[in-house]
C-alpha positions as CSV (number, residue, x, y, z in Angstrom):
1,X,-37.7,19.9,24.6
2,X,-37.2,21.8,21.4
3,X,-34.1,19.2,19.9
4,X,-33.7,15.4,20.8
5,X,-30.2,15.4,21.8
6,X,-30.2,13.0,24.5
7,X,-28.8,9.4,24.9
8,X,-31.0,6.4,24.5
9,X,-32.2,6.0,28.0
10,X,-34.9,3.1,30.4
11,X,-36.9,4.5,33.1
12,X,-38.5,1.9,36.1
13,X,-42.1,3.1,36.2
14,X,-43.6,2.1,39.9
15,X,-46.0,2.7,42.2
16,X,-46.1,-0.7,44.0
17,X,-43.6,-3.7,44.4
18,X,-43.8,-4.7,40.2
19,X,-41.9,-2.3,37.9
20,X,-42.4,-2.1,34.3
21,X,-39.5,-0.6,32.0
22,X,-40.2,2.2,29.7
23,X,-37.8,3.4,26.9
24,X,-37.9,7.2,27.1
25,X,-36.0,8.1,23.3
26,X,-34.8,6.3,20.9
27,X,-33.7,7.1,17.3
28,X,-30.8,5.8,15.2
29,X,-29.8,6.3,11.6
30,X,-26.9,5.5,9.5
31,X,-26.6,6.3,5.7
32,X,-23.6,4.0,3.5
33,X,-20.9,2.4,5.0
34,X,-17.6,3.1,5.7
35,X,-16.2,5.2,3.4
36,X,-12.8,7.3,4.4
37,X,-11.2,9.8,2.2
38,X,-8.0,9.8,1.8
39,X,-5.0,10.8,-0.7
40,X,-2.9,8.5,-2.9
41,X,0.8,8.7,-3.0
42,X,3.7,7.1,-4.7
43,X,7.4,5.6,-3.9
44,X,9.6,3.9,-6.0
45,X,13.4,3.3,-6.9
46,X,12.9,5.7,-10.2
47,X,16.2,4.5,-13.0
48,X,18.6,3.2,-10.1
49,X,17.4,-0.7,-9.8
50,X,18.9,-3.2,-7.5
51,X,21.2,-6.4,-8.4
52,X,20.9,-8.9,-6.4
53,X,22.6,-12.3,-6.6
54,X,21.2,-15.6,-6.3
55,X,20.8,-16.5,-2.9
56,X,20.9,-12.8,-1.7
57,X,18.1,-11.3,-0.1
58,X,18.2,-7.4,0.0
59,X,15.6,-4.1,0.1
60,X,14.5,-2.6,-2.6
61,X,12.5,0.6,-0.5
62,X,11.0,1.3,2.7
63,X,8.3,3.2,4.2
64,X,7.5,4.8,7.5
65,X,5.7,7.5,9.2
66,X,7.2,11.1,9.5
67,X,7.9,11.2,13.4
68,X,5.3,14.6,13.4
69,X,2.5,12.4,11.6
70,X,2.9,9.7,14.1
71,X,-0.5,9.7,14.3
72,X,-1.8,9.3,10.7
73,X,-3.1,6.1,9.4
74,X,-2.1,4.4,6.3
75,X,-4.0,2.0,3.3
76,X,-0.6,0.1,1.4
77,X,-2.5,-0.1,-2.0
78,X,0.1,-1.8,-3.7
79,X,3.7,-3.0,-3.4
80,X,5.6,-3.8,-6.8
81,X,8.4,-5.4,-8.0
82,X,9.8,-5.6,-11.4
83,X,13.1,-7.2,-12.9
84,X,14.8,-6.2,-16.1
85,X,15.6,-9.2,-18.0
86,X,13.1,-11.5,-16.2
87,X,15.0,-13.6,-13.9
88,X,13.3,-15.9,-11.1
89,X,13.3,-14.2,-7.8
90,X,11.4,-14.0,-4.3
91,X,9.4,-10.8,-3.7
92,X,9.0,-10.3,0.2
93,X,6.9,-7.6,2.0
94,X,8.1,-7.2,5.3
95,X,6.7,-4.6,8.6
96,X,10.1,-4.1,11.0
97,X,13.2,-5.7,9.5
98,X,16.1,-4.9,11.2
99,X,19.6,-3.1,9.3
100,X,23.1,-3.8,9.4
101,X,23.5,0.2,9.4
102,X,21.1,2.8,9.8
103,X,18.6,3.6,7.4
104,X,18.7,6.9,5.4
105,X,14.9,9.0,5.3
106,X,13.7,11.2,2.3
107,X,10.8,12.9,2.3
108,X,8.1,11.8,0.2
109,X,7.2,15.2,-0.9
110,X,3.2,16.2,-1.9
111,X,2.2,16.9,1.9
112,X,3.0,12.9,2.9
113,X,3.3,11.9,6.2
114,X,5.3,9.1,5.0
115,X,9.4,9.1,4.4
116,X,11.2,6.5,2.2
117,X,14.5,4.8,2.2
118,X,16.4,3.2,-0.3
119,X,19.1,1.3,1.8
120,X,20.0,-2.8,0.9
121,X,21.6,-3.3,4.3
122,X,19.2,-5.8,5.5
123,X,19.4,-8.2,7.9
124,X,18.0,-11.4,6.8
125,X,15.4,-13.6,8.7
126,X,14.3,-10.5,10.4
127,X,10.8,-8.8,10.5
128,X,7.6,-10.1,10.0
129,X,6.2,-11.3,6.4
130,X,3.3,-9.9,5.3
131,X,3.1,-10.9,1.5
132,X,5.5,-12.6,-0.5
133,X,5.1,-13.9,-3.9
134,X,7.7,-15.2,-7.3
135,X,8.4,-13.4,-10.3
136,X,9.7,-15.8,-13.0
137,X,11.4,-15.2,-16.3
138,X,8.1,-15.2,-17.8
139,X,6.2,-12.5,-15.5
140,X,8.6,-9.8,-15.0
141,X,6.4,-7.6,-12.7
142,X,4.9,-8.8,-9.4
143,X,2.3,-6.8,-7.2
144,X,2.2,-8.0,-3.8
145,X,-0.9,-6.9,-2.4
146,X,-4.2,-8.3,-3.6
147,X,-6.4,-6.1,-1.6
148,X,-5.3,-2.8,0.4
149,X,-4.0,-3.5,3.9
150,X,-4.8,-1.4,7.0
151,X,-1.5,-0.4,8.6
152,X,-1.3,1.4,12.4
153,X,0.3,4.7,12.4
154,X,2.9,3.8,15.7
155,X,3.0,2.6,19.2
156,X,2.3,4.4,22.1
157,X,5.4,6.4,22.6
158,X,5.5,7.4,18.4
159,X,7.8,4.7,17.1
160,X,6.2,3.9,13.6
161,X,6.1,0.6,11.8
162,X,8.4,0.1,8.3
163,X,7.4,-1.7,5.9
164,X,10.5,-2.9,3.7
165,X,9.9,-4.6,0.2
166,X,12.7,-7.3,0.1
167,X,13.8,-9.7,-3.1
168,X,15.7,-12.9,-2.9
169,X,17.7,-13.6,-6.2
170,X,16.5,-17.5,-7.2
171,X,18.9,-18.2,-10.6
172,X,21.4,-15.3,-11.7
173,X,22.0,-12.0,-10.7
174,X,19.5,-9.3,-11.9
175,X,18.8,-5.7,-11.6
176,X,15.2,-5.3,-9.7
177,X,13.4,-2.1,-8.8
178,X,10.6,-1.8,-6.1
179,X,7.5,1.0,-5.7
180,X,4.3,1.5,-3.2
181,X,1.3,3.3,-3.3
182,X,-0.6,4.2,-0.1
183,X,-3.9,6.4,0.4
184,X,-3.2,8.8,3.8
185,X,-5.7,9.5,6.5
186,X,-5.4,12.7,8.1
């Protein structure tokens, strides 16, 4: 045999009624850990902000897949909210919230797999929370995501998860704007 490429395998050695068991090859190795390389994109609201009322919960931006990279996997890095003026609110990072009308998708731009939307029409109570977390008058920037989360490019038949980045107004009405940052796996 001039290269080991065979599985690790047993053989029964007998030549009467008691067997004896034999490995024939063996060799494993592993160098590091887990380490996939990926590239880092950005989403965000730009100048336009939000206002939101208190009492009102509504979207800042949303994420998904590209229907033609329904296969690509996704790291959420970070998910950031940030009022002007520094009113109390309720940051809420939601995967499949539902919309009064249908969502609007932009591409992303620099070769993502990933499309954004910056509709408010959300449907409140619906979706499931991921994150959530209160910016107050004194901390006027929130980031959601302590470490990176593993998301699941889509189901079965392609339908990809969103991810929507909600606020709830707590005293006043204030202007809020919302970005993520992601690392793509090809």
């Amino acid at each position: 045999m001039q290269k080991a490429t065979l599985p690790i395998s047993y053989r029964l050695l007998t030549t009467s009624g008691a067997a004896t068991s034999r490995m024939v090859c063996a060799t494993v190795e592993c160098f590091g850990g887990y380490e996939p390389s990926g590239t880092v994109h950005i989403a965000n609201r730009g100048s336009v902000g939000n206002s939101i009322g208190t009492g009102s919960t509504e979207a800042l931006i949303s994420i998904r897949l590209k229907q033609e990279y329904n296969k690509r996997s996704f790291e959420l890095l970070k998910a950031s909210v940030m009022s002007t003026t520094g009113a109390n609110g309720l940051a809420i990072l939601v995967v499949n919230p539902s919309f009064g009308s249908p969502q609007t998708w932009n591409d992303v731009g620099d070769g993502s797999g990933l499309e954004v939307a910056l509709d408010t029409d959300y449907t409140p109570g619906t979706g499931r929370i991921i994150s959530s977390g209160y910016l107050s008058n004194n901390q006027d920037q929130r980031d959601l995501i302590g470490n990176s989360i593993f998301l699941p490019s889509s189901d079965i038949v392609g339908e990809s998860d969103i991810i929507t980045l909600l606020v709830t107004g707590v005293n006043g009405t204030e202007t809020y704007f919302g970005s993520f940052d992601w690392k793509e796996f090809k």
